[in-house]
C-alpha positions as CSV (number, residue, x, y, z in Angstrom):
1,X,85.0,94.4,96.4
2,X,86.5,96.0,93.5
3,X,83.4,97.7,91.9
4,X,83.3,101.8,91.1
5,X,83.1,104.4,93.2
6,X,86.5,103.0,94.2
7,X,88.9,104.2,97.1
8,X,92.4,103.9,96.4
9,X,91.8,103.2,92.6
10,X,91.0,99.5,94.0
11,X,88.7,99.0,96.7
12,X,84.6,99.6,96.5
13,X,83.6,102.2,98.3
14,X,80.4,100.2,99.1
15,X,82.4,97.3,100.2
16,X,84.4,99.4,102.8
17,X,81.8,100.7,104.2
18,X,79.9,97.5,105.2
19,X,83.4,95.7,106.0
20,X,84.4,98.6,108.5
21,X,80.9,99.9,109.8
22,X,82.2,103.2,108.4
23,X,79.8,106.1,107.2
24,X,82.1,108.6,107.1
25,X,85.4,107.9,106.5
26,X,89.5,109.0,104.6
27,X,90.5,106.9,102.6
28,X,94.6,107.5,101.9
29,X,96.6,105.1,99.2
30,X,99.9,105.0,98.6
31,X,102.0,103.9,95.5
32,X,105.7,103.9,94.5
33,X,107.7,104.2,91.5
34,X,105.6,107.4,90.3
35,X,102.2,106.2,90.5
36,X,102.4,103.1,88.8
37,X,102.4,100.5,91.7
38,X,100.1,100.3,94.9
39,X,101.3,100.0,98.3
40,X,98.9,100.6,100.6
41,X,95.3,102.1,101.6
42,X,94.6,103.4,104.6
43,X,90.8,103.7,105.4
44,X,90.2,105.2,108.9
45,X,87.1,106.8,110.6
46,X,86.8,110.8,109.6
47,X,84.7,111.3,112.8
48,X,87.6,111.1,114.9
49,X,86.3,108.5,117.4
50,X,89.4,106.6,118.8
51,X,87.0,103.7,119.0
52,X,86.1,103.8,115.1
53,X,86.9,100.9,112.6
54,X,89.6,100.9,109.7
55,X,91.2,99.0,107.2
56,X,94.6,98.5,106.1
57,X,96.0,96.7,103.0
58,X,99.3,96.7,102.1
59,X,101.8,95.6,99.6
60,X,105.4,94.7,100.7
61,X,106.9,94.2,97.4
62,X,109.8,93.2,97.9
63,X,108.5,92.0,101.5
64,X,111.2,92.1,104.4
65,X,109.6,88.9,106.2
66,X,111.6,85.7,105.9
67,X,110.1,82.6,106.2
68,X,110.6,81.8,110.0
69,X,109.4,85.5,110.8
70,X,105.8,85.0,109.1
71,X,105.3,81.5,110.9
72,X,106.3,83.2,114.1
73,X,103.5,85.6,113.3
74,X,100.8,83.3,112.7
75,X,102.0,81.4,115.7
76,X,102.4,84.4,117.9
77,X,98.9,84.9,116.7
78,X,97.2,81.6,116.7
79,X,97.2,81.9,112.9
80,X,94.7,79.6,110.5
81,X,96.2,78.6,107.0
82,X,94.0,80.2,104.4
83,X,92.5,78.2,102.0
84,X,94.6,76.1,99.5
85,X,93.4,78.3,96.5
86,X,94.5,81.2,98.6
87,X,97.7,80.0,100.3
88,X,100.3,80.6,101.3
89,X,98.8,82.8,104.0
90,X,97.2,82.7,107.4
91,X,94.2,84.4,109.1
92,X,94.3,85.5,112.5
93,X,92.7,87.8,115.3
94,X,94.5,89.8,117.1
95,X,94.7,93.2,119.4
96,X,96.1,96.6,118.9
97,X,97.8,98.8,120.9
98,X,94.1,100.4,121.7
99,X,92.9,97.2,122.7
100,X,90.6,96.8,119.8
101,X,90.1,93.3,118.4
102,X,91.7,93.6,114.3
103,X,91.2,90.1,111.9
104,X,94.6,90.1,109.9
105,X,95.0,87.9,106.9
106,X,98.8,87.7,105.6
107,X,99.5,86.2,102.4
108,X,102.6,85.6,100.2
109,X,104.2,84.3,97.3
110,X,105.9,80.8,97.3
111,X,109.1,82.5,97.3
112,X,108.5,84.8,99.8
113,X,109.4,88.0,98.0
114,X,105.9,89.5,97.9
115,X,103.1,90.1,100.9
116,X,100.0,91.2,100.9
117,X,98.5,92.0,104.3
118,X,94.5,92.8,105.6
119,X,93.9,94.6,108.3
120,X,90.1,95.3,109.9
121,X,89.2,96.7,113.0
122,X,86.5,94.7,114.5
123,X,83.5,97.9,114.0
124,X,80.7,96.4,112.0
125,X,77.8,95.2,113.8
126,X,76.7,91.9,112.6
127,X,79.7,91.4,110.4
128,X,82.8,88.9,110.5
129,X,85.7,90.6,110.4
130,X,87.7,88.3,109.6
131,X,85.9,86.3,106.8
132,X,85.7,89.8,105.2
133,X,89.5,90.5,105.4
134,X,89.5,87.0,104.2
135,X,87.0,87.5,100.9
136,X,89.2,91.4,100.7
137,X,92.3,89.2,100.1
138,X,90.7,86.5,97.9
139,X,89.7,89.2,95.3
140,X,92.9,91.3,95.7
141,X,95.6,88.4,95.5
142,X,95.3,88.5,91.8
143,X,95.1,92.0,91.2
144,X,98.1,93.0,93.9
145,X,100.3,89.4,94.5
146,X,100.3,86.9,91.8
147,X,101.1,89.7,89.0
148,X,103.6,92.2,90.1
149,X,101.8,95.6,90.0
């Protein structure tokens, strides 16, 4: 997931493109504080197709969500914990405002104060969308949420 050419100065280029489906796509990141800490990438179709895949990752660092908001979300979206090693977290389908089916994983820090997010469109033939948002998270949890970036 986090082998060169990278997009974002984090994610594999390869890996995107068999996670989203994508052939041709943008990827945009964002970082704060002067370049020195990520907060998001934005990888969307460069076709234009309003039926195309994406991804979205994100950093909320410090997050906004209290505790009671993200176990609304996962309930509000039928929510799975992620695995021990991974948790605290929850995976979860749900639908945008285009109708298109998106696997979300959410994951935190005990305390709350930092989230990590994972965000596919449902594009890729033959692919689950969500174990790879899952597998996305496993191998960025280190790099973006248990050290401070």
């Amino acid at each position: 997931m986090t082998a060169a050419p990278q997009e974002c100065d984090l994610i594999s280029a390869s890996a995107i493109k068999i996670a989203t489906g994508l052939d041709r796509y943008k990827a945009l990141g964002t970082k704060m504080d002067m370049g020195r800490h990520f907060e998001s990438c934005t990888v969307m179709d460069r076709t234009g197709r309003e039926d195309g895949g994406g991804l979205l990752i994100e950093l909320f660092d410090p997050s906004t969500d209290r505790q009671e908001d993200l176990e609304n979300t996962k309930r509000s979206n039928r929510g799975v914990d992620l695995p021990d090693q991974l948790g605290p977290g929850f995976a979860a389908w749900r639908k945008n405002e285009q109708d298109q089916t998106i696997a979300t994983v959410y994951g935190w820090t005990p305390d709350y104060k930092r989230l990590l997010t994972i965000n596919i469109i449902e594009h890729a033939p033959g692919r689950d969308s969500l174990a790879d948002a899952t597998e996305f998270f496993r191998q960025l949890k280190p790099l973006l949420l248990d050290h401070p970036t």
